[in-house]
C-alpha positions in Angstrom: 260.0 -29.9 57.1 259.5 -26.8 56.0 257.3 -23.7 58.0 256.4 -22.1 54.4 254.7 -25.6 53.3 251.6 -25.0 55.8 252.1 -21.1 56.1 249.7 -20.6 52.6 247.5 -23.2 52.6 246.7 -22.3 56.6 246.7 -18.4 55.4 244.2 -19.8 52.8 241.7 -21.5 55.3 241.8 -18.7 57.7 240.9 -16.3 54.6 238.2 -18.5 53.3 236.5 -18.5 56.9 236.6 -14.5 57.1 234.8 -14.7 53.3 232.4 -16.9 54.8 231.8 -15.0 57.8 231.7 -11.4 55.9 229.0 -13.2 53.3 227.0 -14.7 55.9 226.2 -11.5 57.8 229.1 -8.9 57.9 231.4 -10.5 60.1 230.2 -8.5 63.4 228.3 -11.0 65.1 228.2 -13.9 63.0 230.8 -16.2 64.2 232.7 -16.5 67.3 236.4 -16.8 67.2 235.7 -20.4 69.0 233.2 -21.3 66.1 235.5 -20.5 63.3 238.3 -22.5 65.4 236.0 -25.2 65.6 235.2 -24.7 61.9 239.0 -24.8 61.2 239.8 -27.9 63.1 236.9 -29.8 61.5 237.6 -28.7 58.2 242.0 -29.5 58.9 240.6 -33.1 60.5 239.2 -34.1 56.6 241.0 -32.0 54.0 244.4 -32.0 53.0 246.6 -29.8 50.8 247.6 -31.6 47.9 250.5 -29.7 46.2 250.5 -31.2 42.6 246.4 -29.8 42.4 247.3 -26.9 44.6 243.9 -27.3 46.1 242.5 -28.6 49.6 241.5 -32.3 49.2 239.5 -34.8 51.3 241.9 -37.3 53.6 241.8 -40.7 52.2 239.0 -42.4 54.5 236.9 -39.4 55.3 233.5 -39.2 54.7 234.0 -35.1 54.1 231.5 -33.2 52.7 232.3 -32.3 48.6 233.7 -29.0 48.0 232.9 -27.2 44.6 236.4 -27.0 43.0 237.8 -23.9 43.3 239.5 -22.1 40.1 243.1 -21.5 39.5 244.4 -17.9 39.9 244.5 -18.1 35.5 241.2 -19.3 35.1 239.7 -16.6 37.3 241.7 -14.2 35.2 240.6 -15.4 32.0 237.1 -15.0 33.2 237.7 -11.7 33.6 239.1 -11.0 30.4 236.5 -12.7 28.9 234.1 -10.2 29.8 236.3 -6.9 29.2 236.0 -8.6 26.1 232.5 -7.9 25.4 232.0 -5.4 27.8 232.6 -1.8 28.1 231.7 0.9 31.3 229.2 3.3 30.0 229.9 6.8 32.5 226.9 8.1 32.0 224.1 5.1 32.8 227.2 4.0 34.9 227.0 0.2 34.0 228.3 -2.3 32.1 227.0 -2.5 28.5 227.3 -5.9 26.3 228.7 -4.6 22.9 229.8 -7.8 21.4 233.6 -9.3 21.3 236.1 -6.5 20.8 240.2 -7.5 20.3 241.8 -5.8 23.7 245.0 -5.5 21.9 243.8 -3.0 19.6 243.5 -0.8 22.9 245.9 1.6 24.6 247.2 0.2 27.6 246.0 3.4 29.7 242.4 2.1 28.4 242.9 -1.7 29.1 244.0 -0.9 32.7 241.2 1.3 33.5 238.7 -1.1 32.8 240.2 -3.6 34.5 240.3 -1.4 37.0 236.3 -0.3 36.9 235.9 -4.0 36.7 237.3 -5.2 39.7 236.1 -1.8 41.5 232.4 -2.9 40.3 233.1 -6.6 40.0 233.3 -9.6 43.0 234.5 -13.3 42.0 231.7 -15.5 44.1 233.6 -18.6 45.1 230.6 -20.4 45.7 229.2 -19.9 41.9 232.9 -19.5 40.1 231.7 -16.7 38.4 232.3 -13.5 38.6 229.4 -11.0 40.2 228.5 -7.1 40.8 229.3 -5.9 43.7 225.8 -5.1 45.6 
């Protein structure tokens, strides 16, 4: 068996908890190392990684709680790209303004990647919602 089978999906938990602990009050004084091992080990005792989803999974015969279904890496994307779309940075209100679908490809490259850029700079994708959200 291979180590780099449980190397991601463990990388993935322990990531996941320091979201949730940073969301739920900064991370400081939130959670205690032994709380988020305890939250680990319960979580490890009911999920699962399945590889053909690529997503954490109840164990057959748990009562676990539901999970919302996290996106895929392309669908998170194409959210994104959805709203550079429609949506341009305005420098001097500095803010997003809706101007309506626009074709990407009819921009310079330079321009596409600094909006993405500004975007992700302004931009946060809430797990919890699967949307993306301004950064507060």
């Amino acid at each position: 068996m291979r180590y780099s089978q449980f190397i991601a999906p463990l990388l993935g938990v322990c990531f996941a908890a320091l979201l949730a602990s940073c969301a739920t009050g900064g991370g400081d004084s939130s959670m205690s190392r032994s709380q988020a091992k305890a939250d680990r080990d319960a979580f490890l005792a009911t999920h699962e990684w399945d590889e053909m989803q690529g997503n954490w999974v109840a164990k057959p015969g748990t009562a676990a709680v539901p999970t919302a279904p996290s996106l895929s890496r392309a669908e998170v994307k194409a959210q994104r790209d959805e709203y550079l779309k429609t949506h341009t940075f305005d420098e001097m209100c500095i803010c997003w303004k809706d101007i309506g679908p626009r074709d990407l490809s009819t921009m310079s490259r330079d321009q596409v990647k600094a909006e993405t850029a500004e975007f992700m700079r302004t931009h946060t994708f809430d797990e919890a919602t699967g949307k993306w959200v301004m950064k507060k």
